[in-house]
N, C-alpha and C positions, 0 to 999 in steps of 0.2 A: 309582456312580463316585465321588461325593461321598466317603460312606466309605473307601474304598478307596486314597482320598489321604493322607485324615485319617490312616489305620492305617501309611502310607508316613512321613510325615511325622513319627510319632511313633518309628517308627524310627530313620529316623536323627537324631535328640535322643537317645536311648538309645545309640547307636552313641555319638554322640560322646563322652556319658558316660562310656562304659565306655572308649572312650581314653582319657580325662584322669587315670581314675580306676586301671584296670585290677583289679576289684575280685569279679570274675565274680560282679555280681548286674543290672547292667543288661542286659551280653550278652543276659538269658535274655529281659528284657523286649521286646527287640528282635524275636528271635526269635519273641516272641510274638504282636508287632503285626502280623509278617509275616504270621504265620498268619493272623490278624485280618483281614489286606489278600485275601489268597486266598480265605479265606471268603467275603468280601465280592463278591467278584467271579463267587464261583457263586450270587451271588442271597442267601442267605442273612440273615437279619436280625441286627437290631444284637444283641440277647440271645444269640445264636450265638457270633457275634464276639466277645465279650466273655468267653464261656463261652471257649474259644480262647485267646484272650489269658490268661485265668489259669491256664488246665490248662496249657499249653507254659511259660510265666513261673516259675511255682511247683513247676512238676517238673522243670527246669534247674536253681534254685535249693536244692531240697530231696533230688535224684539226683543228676546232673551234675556242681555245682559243687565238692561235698566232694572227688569223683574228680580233678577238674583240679585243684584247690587242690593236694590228695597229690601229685599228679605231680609239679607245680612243684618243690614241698620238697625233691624226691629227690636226694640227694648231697648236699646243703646241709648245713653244720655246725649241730647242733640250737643257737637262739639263747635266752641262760637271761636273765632278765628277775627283776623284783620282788627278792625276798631274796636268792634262789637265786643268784643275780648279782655279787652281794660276799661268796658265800663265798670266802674262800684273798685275797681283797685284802686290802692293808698302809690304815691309816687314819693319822690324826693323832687325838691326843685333846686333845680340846679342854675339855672340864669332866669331872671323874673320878665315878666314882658315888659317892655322897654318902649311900646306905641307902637306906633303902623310902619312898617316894616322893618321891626324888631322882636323878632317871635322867641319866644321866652325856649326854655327847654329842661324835661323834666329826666326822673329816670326811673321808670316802672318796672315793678319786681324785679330790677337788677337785670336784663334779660339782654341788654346787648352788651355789655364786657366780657360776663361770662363766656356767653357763646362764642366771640371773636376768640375767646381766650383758648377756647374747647378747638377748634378751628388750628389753633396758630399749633399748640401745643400736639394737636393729633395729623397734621396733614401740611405737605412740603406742596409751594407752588413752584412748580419747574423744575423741582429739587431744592429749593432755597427756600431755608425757614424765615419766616415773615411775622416780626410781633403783632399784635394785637390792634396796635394803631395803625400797621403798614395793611392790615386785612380792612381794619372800619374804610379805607382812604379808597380799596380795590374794590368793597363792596359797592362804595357812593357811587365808584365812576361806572360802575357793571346795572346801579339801580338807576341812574340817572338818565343811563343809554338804554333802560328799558322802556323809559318815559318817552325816548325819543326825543333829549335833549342833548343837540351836539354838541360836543367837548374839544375843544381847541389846544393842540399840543406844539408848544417852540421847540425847536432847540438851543438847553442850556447857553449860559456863558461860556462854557467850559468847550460847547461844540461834544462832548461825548455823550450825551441823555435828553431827555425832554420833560418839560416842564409845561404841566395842563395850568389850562386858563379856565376852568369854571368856576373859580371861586367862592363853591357852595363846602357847604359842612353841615353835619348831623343837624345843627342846630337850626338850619335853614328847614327842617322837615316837619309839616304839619302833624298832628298825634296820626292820622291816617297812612301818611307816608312813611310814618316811621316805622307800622307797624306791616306796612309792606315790605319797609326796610331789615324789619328782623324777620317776618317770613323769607325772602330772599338767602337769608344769609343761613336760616336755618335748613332749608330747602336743599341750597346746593351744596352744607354740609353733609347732610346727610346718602346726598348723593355719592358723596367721599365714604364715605362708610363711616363718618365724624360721630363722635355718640356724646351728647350735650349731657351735661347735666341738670338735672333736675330745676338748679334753683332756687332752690326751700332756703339755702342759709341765706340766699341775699335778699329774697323774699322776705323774711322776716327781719331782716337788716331795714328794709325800705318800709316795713310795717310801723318796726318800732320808729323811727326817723320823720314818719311824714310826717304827724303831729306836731314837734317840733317843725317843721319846713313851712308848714303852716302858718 
């Protein structure tokens, strides 16, 4: 009976997961415990159980889920992301290309000041609020070590901080990287509970503007 609770119990903590999250991969874990609790209660041993637990869990997960994932989507306007994303937008240009390796740099729908902005303004890092510029600077170094580009750090003159040697900037990011660079930022805002704004006004700041930049 012991078991039996344990496997109830662990249910619903996955149930509630899968509310907060709605992400159809706890559902199946749930599912699984159930099973796990049933087992349990025809006598069955823990090895059983647990053999249960991952066959239901990981065949939800690995059958199931894709199907209800597809379902959902259906009707849904397909959502384009990364590059694909700023095709046919209007930009501003902000540094013109300069030849081979002098990569120009634009600024599309307004979409990373804002955001860093949304960021600086809604969420403290370590407790210390950080402008706009101090986030673009954390983001570069957090996107660039995603690339798996090492980043070399002295210590100061002063002997009290450190000072990185990558010597890259926004401006170094091809339109693909960059739009990985503001998925990134939008990402782990989000994760903050950070709620971006829309946009629209800088959007149409960068509407009217690119003609001119032109």
């Amino acid at each position: 009976m012991t078991a039996f609770w344990f496997w109830v119990i662990v249910a619903i903590a996955f149930a509630v997961v899968e509310v907060m999250t709605v992400a159809f991969f706890a559902v199946f874990i749930t599912i699984g415990a159930l099973g796990a609790a049933v087992v349990s209660l025809l006598g069955f041993g823990l090895l059983v159980q647990a053999i249960v637990l991952g066959v239901l869990g990981v065949a939800g997960i690995m059958i199931a889920r894709p199907f209800l994932v597809e379902r959902l989507h259906i009707g849904r306007p397909t959502l384009r992301s990364g590059a694909d994303s700023m095709v046919g937008q209007q930009a501003i240009l902000l540094e013109p290309i300069g030849g081979v390796g002098q990569p120009g740099h634009i600024k599309i729908a307004g979409e990373l000041w804002p955001a860093l902005t949304d960021i600086s303004e809604q969420h403290a890092h370590n407790g210390i609020k950080l402008s706009p510029e101090d986030w673009r600077l954390v983001f570069l170094d957090a996107f660039w070590r995603m690339k798996g580009e090492e980043l070399r750090l002295v210590p100061n003159l002063d002997g009290n901080g450190f000072v990185p040697l990558s010597g890259r900037s926004t401006s170094d990011l091809s339109v693909p990287e960059m739009s990985e660079y503001l998925e990134l930022i939008k990402a782990t805002g989000a994760g903050w509970g950070v709620v971006f704004n829309d946009g629209a006004e800088d959007g149409a700041v960068a509407n009217n503007a690119a003609p001119r930049a032109a």
